[in-house]
mmCIF file of the N, C-alpha and C atoms, coordinates in Angstrom:
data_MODEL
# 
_entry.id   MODEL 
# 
loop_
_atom_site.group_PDB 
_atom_site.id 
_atom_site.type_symbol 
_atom_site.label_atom_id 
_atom_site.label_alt_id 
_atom_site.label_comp_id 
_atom_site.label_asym_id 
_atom_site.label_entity_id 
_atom_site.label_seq_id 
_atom_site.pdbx_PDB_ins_code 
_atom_site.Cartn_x 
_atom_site.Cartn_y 
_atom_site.Cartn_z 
_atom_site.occupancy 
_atom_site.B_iso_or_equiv 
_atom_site.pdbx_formal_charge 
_atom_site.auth_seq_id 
_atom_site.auth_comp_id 
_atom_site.auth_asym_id 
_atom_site.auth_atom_id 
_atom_site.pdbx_PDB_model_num 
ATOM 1   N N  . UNK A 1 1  ? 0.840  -1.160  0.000  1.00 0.00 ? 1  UNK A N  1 
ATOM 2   C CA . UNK A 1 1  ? 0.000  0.000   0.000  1.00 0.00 ? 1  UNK A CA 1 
ATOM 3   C C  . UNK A 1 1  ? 0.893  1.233   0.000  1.00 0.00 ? 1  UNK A C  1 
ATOM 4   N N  . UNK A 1 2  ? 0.275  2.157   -0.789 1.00 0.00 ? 2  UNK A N  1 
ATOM 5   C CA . UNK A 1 2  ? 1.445  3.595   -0.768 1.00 0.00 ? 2  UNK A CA 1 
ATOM 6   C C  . UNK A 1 2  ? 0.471  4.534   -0.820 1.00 0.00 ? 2  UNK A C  1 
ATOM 7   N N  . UNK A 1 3  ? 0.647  5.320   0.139  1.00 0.00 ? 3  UNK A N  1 
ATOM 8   C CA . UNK A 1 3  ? -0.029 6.780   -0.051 1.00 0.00 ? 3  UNK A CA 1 
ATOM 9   C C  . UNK A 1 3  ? 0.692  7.754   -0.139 1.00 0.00 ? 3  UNK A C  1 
ATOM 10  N N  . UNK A 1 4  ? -0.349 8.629   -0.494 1.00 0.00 ? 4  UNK A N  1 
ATOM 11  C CA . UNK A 1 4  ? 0.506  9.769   -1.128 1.00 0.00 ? 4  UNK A CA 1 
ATOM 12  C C  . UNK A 1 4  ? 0.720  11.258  0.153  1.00 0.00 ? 4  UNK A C  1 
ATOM 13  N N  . UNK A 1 5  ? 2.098  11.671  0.374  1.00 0.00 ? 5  UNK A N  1 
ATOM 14  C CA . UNK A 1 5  ? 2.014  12.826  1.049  1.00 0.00 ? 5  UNK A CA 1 
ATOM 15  C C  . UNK A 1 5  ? 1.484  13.767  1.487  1.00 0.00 ? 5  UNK A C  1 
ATOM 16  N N  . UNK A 1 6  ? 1.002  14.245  2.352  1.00 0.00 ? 6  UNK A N  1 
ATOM 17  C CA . UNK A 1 6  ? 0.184  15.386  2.518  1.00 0.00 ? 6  UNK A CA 1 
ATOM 18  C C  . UNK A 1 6  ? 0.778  16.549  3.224  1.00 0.00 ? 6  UNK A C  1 
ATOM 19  N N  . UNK A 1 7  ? 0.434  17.698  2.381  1.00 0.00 ? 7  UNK A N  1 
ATOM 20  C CA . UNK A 1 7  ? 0.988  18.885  2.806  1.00 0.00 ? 7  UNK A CA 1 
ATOM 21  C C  . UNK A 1 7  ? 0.321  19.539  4.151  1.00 0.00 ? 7  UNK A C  1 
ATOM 22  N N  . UNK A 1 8  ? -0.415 19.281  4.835  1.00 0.00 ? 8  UNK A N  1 
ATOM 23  C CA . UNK A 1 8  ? -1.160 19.685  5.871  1.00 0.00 ? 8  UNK A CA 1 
ATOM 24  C C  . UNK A 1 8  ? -0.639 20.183  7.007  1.00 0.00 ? 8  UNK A C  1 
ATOM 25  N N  . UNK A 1 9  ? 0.206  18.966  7.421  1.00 0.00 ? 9  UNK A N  1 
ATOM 26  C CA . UNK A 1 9  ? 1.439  18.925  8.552  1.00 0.00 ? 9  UNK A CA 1 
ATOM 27  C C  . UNK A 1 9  ? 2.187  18.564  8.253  1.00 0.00 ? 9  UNK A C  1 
ATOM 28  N N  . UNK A 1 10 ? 3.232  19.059  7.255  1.00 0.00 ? 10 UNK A N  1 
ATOM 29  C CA . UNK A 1 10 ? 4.945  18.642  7.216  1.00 0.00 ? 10 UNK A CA 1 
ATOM 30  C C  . UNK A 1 10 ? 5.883  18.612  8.324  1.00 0.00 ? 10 UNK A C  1 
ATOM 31  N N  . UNK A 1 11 ? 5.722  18.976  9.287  1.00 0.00 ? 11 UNK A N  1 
ATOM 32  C CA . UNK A 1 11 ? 6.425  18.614  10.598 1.00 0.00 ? 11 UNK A CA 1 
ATOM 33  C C  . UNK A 1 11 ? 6.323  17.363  11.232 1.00 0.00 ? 11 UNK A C  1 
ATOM 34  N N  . UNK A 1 12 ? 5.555  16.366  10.874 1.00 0.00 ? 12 UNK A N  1 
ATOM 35  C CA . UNK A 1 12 ? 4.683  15.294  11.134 1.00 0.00 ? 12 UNK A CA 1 
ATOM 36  C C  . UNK A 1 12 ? 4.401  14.238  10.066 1.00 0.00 ? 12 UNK A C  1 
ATOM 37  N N  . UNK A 1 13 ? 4.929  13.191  9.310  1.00 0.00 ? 13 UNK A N  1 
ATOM 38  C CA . UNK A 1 13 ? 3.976  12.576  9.074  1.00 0.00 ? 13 UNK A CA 1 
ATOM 39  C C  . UNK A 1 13 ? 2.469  11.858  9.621  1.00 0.00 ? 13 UNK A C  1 
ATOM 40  N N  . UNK A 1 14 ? 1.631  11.507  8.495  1.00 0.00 ? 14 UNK A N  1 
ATOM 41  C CA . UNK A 1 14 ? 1.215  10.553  9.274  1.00 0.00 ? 14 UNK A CA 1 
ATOM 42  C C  . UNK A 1 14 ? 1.117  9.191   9.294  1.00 0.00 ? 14 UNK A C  1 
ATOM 43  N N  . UNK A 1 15 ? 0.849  8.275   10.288 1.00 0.00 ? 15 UNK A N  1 
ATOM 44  C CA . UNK A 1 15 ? 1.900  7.655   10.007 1.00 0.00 ? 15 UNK A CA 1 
ATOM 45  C C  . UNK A 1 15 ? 0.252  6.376   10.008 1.00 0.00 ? 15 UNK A C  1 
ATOM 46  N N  . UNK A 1 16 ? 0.243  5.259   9.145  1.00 0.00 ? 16 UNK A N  1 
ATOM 47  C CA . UNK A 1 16 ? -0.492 4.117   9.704  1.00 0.00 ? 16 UNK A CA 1 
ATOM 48  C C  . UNK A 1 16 ? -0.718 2.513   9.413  1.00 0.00 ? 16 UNK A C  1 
ATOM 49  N N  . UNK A 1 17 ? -1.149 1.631   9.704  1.00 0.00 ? 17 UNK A N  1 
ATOM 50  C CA . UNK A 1 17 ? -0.892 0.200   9.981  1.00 0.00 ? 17 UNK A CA 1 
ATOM 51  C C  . UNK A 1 17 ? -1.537 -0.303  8.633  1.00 0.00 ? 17 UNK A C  1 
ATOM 52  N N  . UNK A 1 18 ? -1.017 -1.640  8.577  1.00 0.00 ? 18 UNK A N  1 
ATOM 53  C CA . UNK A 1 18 ? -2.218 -2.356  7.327  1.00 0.00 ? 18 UNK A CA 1 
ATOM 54  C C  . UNK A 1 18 ? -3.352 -2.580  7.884  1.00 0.00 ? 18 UNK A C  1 
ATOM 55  N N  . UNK A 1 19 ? -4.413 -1.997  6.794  1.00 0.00 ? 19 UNK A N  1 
ATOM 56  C CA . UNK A 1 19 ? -5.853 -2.855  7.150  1.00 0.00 ? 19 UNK A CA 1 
ATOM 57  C C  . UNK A 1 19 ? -5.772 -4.043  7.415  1.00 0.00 ? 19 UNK A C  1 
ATOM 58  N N  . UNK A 1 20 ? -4.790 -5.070  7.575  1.00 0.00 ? 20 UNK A N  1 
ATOM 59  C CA . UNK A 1 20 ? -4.731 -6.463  8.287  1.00 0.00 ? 20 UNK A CA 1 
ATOM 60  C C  . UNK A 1 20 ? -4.597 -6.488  9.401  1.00 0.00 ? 20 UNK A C  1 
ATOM 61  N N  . UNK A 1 21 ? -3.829 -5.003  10.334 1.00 0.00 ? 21 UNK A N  1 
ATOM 62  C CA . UNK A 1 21 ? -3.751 -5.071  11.669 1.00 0.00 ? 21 UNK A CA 1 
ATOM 63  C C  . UNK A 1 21 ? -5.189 -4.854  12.273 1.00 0.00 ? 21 UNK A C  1 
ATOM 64  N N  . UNK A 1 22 ? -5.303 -5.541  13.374 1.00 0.00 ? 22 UNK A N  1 
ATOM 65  C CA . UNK A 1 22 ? -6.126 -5.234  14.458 1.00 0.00 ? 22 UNK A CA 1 
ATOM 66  C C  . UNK A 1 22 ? -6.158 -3.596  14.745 1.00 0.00 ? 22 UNK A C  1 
ATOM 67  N N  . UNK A 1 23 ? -7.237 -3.307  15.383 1.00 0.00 ? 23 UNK A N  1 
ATOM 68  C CA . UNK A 1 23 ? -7.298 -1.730  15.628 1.00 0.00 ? 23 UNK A CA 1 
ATOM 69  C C  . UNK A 1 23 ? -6.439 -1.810  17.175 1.00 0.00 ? 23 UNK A C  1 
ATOM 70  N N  . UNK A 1 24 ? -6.423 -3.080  17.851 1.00 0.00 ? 24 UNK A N  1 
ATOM 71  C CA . UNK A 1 24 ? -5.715 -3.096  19.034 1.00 0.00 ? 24 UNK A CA 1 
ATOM 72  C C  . UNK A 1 24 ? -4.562 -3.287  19.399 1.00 0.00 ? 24 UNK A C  1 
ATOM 73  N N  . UNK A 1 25 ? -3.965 -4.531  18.031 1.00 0.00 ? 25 UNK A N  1 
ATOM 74  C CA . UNK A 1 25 ? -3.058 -4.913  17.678 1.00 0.00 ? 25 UNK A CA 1 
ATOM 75  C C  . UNK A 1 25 ? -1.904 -4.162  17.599 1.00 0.00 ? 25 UNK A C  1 
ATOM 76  N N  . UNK A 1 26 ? -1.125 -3.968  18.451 1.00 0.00 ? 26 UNK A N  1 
ATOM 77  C CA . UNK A 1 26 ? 0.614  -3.356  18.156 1.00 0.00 ? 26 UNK A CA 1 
ATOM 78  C C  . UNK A 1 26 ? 1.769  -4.028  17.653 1.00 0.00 ? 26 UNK A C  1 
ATOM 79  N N  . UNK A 1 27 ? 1.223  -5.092  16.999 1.00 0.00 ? 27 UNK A N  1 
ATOM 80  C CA . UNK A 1 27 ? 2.473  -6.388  17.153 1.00 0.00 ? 27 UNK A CA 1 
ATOM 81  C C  . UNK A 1 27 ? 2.606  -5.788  15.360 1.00 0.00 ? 27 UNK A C  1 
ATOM 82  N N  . UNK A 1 28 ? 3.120  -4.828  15.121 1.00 0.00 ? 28 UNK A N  1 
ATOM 83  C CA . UNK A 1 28 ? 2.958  -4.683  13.424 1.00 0.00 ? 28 UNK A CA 1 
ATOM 84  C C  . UNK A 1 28 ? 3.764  -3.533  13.386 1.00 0.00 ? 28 UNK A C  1 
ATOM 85  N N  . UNK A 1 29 ? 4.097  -3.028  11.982 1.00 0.00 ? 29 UNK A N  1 
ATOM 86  C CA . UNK A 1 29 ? 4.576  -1.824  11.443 1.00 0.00 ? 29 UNK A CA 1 
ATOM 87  C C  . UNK A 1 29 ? 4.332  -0.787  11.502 1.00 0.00 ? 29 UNK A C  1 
ATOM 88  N N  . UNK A 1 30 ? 4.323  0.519   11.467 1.00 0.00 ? 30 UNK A N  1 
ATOM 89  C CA . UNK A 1 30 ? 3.581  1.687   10.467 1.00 0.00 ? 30 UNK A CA 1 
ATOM 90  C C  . UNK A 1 30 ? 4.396  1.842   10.018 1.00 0.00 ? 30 UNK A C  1 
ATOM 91  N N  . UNK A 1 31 ? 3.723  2.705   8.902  1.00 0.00 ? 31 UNK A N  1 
ATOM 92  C CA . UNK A 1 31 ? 4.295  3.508   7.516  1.00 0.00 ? 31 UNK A CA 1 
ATOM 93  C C  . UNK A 1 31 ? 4.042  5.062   7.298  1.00 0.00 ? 31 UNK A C  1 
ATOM 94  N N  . UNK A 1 32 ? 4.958  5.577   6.846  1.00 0.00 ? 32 UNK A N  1 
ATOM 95  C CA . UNK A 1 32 ? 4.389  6.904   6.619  1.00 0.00 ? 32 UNK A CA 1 
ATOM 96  C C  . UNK A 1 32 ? 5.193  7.480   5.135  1.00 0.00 ? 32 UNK A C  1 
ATOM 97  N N  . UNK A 1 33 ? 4.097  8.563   4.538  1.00 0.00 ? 33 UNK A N  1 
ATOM 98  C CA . UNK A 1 33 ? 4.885  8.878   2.783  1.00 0.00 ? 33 UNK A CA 1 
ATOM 99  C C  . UNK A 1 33 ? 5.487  10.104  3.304  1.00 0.00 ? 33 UNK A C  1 
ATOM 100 N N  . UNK A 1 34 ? 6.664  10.641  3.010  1.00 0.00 ? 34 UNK A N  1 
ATOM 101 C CA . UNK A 1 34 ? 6.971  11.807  3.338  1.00 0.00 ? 34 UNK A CA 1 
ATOM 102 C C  . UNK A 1 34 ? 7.211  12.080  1.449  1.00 0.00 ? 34 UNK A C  1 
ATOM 103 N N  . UNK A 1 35 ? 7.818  13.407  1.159  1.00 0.00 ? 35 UNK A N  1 
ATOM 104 C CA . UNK A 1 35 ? 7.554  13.825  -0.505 1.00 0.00 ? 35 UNK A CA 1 
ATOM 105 C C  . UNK A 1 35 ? 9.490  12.554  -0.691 1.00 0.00 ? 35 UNK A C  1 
ATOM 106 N N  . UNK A 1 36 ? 10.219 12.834  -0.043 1.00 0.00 ? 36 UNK A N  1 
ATOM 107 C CA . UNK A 1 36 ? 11.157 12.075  -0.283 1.00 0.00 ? 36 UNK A CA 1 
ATOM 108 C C  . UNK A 1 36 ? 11.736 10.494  0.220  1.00 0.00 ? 36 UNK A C  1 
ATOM 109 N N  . UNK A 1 37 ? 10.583 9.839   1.080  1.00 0.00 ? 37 UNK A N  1 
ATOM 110 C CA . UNK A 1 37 ? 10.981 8.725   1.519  1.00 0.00 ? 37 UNK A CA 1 
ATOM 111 C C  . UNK A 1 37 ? 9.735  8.284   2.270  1.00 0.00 ? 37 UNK A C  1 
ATOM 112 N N  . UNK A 1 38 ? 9.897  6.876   2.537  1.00 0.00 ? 38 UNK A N  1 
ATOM 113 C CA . UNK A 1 38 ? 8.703  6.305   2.792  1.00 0.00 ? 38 UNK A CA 1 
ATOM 114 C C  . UNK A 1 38 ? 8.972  5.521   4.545  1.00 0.00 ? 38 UNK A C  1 
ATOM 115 N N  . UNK A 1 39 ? 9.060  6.227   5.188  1.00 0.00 ? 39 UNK A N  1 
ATOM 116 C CA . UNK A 1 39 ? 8.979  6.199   6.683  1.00 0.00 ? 39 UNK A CA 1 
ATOM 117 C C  . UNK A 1 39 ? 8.854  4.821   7.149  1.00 0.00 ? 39 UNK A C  1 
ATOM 118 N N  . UNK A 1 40 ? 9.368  3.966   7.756  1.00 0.00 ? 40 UNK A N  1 
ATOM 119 C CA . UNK A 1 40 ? 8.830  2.303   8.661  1.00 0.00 ? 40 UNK A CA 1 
ATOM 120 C C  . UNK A 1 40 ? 9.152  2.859   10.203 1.00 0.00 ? 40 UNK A C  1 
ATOM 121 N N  . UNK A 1 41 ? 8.295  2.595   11.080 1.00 0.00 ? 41 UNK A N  1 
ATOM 122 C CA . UNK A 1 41 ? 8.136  2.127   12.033 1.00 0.00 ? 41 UNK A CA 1 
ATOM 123 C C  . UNK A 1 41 ? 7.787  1.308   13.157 1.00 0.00 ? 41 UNK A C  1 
ATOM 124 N N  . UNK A 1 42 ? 8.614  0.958   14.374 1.00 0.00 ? 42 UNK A N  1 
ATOM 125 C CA . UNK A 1 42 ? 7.359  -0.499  15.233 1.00 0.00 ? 42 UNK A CA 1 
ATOM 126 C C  . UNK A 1 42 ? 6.439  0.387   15.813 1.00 0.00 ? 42 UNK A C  1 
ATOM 127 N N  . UNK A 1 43 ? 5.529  -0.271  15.697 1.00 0.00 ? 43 UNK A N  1 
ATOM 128 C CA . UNK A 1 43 ? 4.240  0.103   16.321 1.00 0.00 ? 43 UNK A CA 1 
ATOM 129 C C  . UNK A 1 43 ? 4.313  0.373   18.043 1.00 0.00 ? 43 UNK A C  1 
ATOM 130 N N  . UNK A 1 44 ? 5.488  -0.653  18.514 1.00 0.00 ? 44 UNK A N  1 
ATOM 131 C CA . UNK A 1 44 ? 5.455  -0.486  20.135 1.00 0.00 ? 44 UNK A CA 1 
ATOM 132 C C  . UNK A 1 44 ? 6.243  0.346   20.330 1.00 0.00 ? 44 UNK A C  1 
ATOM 133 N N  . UNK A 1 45 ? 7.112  1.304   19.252 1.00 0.00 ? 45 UNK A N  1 
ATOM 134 C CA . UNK A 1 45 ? 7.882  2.074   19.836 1.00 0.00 ? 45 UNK A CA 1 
ATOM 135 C C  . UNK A 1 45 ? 8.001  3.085   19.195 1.00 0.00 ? 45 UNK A C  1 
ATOM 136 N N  . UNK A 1 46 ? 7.249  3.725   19.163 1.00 0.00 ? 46 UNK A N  1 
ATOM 137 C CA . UNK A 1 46 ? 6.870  4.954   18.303 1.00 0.00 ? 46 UNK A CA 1 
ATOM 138 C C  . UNK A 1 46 ? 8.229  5.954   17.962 1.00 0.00 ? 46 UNK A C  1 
ATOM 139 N N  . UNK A 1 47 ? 8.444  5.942   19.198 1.00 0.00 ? 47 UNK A N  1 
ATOM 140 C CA . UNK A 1 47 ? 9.324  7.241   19.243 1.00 0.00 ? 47 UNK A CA 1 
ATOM 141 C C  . UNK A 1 47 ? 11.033 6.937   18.917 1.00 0.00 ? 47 UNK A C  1 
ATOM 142 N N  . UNK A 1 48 ? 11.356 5.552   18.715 1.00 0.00 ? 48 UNK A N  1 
ATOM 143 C CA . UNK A 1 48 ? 12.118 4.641   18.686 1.00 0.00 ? 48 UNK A CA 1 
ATOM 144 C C  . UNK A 1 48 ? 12.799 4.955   16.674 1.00 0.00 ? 48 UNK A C  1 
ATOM 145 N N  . UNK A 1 49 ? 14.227 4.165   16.519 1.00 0.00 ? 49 UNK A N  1 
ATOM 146 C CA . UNK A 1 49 ? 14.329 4.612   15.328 1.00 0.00 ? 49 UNK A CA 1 
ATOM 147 C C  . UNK A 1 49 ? 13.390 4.074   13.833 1.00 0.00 ? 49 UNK A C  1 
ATOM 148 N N  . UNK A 1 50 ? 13.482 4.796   13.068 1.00 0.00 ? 50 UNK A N  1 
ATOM 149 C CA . UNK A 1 50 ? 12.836 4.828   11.582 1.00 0.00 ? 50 UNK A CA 1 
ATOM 150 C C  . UNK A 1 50 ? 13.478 4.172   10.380 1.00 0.00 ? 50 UNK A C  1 
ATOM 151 N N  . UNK A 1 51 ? 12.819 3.531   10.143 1.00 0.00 ? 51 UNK A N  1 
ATOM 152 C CA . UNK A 1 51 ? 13.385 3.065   8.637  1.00 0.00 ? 51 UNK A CA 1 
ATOM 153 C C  . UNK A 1 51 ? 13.297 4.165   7.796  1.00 0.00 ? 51 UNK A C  1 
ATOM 154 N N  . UNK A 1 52 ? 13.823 4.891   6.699  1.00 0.00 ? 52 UNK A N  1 
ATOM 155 C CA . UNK A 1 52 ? 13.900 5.488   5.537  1.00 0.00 ? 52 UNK A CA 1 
ATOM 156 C C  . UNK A 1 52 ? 14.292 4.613   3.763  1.00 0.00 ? 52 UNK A C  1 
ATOM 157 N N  . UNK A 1 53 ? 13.238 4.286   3.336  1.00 0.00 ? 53 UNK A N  1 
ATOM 158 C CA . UNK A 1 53 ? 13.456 4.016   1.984  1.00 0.00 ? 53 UNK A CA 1 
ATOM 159 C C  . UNK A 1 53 ? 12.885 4.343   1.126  1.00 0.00 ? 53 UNK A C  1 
ATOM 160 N N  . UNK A 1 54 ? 13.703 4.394   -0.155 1.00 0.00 ? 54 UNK A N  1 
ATOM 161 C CA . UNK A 1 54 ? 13.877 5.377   -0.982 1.00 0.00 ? 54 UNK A CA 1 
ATOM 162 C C  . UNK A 1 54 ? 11.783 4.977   -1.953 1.00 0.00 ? 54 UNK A C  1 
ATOM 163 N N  . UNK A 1 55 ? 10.870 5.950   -2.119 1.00 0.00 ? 55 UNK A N  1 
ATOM 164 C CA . UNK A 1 55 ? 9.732  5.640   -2.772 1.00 0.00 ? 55 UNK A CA 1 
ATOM 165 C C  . UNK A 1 55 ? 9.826  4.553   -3.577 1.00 0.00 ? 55 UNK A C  1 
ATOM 166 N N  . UNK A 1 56 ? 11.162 4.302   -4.576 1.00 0.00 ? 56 UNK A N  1 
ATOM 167 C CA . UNK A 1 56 ? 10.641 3.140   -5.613 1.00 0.00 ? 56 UNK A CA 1 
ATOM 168 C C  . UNK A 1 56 ? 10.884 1.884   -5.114 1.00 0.00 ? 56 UNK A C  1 
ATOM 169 N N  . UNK A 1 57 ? 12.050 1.482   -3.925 1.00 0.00 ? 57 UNK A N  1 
ATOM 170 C CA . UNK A 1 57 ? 12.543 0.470   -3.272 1.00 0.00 ? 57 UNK A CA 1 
ATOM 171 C C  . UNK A 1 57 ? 11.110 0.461   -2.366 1.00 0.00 ? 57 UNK A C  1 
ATOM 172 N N  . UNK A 1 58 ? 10.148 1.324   -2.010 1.00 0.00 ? 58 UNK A N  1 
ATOM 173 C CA . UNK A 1 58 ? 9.494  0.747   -1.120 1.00 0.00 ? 58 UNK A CA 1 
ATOM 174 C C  . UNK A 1 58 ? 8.064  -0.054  -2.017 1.00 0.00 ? 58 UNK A C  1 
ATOM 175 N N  . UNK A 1 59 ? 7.968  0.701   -3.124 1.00 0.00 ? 59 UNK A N  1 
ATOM 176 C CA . UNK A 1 59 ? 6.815  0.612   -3.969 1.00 0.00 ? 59 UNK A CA 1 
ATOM 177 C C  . UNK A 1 59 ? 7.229  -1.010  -4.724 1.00 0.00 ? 59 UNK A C  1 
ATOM 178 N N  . UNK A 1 60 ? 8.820  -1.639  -4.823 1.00 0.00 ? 60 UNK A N  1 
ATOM 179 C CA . UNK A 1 60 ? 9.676  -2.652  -5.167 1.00 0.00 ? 60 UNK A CA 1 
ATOM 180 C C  . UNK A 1 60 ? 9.183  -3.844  -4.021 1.00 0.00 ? 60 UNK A C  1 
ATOM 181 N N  . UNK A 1 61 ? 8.909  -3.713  -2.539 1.00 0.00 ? 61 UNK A N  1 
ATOM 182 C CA . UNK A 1 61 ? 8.642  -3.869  -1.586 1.00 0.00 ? 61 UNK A CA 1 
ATOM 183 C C  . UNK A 1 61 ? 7.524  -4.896  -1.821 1.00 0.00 ? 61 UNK A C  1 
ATOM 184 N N  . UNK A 1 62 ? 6.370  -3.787  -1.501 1.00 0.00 ? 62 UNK A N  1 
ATOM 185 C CA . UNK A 1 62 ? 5.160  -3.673  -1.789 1.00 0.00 ? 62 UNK A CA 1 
ATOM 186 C C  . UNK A 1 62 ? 5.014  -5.029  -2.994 1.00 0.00 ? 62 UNK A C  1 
ATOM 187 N N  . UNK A 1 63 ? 5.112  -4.611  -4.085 1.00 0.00 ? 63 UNK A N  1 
ATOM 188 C CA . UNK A 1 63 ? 4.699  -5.648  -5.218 1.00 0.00 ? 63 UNK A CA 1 
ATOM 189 C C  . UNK A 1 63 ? 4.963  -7.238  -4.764 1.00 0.00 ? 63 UNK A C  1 
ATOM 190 N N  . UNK A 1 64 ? 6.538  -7.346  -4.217 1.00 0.00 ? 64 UNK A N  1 
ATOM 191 C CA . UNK A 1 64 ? 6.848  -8.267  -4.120 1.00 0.00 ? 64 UNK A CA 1 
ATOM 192 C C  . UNK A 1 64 ? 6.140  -9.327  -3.121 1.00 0.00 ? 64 UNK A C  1 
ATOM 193 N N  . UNK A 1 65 ? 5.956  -8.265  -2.030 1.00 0.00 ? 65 UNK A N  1 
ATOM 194 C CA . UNK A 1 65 ? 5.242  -8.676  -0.628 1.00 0.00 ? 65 UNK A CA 1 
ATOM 195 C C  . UNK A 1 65 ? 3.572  -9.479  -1.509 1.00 0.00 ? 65 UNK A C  1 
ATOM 196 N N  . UNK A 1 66 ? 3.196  -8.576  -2.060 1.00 0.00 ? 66 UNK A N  1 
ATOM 197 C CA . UNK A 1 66 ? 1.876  -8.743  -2.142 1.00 0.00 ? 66 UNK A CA 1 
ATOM 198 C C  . UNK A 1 66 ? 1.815  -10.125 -3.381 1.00 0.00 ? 66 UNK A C  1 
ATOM 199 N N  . UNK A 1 67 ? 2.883  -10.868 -3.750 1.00 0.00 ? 67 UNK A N  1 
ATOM 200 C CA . UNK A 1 67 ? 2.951  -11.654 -4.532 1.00 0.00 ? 67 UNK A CA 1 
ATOM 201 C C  . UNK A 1 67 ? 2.842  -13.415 -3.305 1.00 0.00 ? 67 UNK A C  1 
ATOM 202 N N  . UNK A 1 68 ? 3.318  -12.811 -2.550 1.00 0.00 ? 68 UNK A N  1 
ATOM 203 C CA . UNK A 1 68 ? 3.570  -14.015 -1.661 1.00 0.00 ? 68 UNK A CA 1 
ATOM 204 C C  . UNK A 1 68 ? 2.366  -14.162 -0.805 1.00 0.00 ? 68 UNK A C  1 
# 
């Protein structure tokens, strides 16, 4: 899944889970689009470090994931 950036709050992405996670569920990822990179995070540790990869490696990701 890839969404697209929003200019609203650039100080902030936002950031959120697959529709496969539970709404309660923390045991998972988030994601967030920034205009130059596509944000990963754990869910239990918000504040904890970030993945950064590059839009087409993540969109490369994505396809592959969704093949399996």
């Amino acid at each position: 899944m890839i969404r697209n950036f929003s200019a609203e709050n650039a100080s902030e992405p936002e950031w959120f889970k697959s529709s496969y996670s539970g709404s309660d569920d923390n045991d998972c990822v988030e994601v967030a689009a920034t205009p130059t990179a596509v944000l990963v995070r754990d869910s239990k540790h918000t504040h904890g470090p970030r993945l950064a990869l590059a839009p087409t490696a993540w969109a490369d990701f994505v396809a592959y994931a969704s093949e399996r």
